[in-house]
Each structure stands twice: as structure tokens, then as C-alpha cells.
C-alpha positions in Angstrom: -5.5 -30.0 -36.2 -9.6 -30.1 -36.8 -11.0 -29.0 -40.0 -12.1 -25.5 -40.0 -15.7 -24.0 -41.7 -15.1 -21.2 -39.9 -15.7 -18.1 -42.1 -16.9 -20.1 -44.5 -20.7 -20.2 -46.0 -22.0 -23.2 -44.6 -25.1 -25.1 -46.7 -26.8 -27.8 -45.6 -28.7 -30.0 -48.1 -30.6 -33.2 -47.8 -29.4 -36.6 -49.6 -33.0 -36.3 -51.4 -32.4 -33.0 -52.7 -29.2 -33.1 -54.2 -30.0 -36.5 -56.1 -33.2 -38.0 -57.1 -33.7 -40.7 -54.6 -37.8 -40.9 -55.1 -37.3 -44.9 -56.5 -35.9 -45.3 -52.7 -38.0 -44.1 -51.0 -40.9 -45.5 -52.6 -39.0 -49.1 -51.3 -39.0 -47.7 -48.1 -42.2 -46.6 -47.6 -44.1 -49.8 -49.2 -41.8 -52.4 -48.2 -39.9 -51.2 -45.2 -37.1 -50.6 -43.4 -35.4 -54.2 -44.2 -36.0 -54.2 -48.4 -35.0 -50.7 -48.1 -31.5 -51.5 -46.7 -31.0 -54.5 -49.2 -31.5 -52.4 -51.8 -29.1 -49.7 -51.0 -26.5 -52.7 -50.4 -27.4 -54.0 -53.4 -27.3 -50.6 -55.4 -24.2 -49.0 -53.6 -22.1 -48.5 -56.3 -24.9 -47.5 -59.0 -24.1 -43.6 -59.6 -26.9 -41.0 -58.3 -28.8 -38.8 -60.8 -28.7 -35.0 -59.8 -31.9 -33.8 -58.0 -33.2 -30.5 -57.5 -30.9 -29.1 -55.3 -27.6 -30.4 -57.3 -27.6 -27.6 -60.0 -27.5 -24.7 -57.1 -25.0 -26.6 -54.8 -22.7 -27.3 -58.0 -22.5 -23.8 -58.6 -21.9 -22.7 -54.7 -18.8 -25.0 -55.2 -17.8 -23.2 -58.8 -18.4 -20.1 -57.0 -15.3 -20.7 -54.2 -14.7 -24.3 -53.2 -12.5 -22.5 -50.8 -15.4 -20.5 -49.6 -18.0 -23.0 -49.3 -18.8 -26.1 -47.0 -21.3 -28.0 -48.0 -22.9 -30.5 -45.5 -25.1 -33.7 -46.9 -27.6 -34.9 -44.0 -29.8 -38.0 -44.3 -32.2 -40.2 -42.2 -30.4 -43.2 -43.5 -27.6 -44.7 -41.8 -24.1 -45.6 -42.7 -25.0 -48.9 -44.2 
């Protein structure tokens, strides 16, 4: 059976609000596309510091985790 959100208040949030991803994107605008990729490969288990939006999405969750469906979009791909 498919996962329901119906009912459910739906937020949508960019990876660069919810955690401070500035250090990144400075690699990718200066250094491309290529560096950029190497360094989230090099980096992908290196824990992400809360950004702006973390604090108000944390306590959406607190709220109703039940109630709640958060969605995380990005520009960056699965690697």
C-alpha cells in the first residue's frame, strides 16, 4: 500500500535551509560542478549543522510527527 500525506500538513523545505550548507556552495560556485561533487563524496558522512529553517521544522515534528510531512528538496543529485 503507498504512503499516505493525505490530511496531513505538508512543508517543504530546502536542503540549504534546514542546515547550513554556505561552505558548499561556495565550492560550487568558484570551483564547479566537478570539485563540488568530490567534496560531498568526500564529506558524506560529516554530520550537518542546523540552518535557519531547522529550529521551525524541529518543532512542526514535536508538534505531531503524526500530523506533519516534511519534504527536503535540493538541486543536488543523489550522489
Amino acid at each position: 500500500m503507498p504512503y499516505s500525506i493525505n490530511g496531513k500538513l505538508k512543508i517543504a523545505v530546502s536542503s540549504r535551509a534546514l542546515f547550513q550548507l554556505e561552505d558548499e556552495e561556495k565550492i560550487f560556485q568558484e570551483k564547479g560542478k566537478e570539485e563540488y561533487e568530490k567534496y560531498q563524496v568526500e564529506h558524506e558522512n560529516d554530520i550537518l549543522m542546523p540552518g535557519a529553517a531547522f529550529p521551525v521544522v524541529k518543532s512542526l515534528l514535536e508538534l505531531g510527527e503524526d500530523d506533519v510531512e516534511v519534504i527536503v528538496v535540493s538541486k543536488n543529485t543523489a550522489n
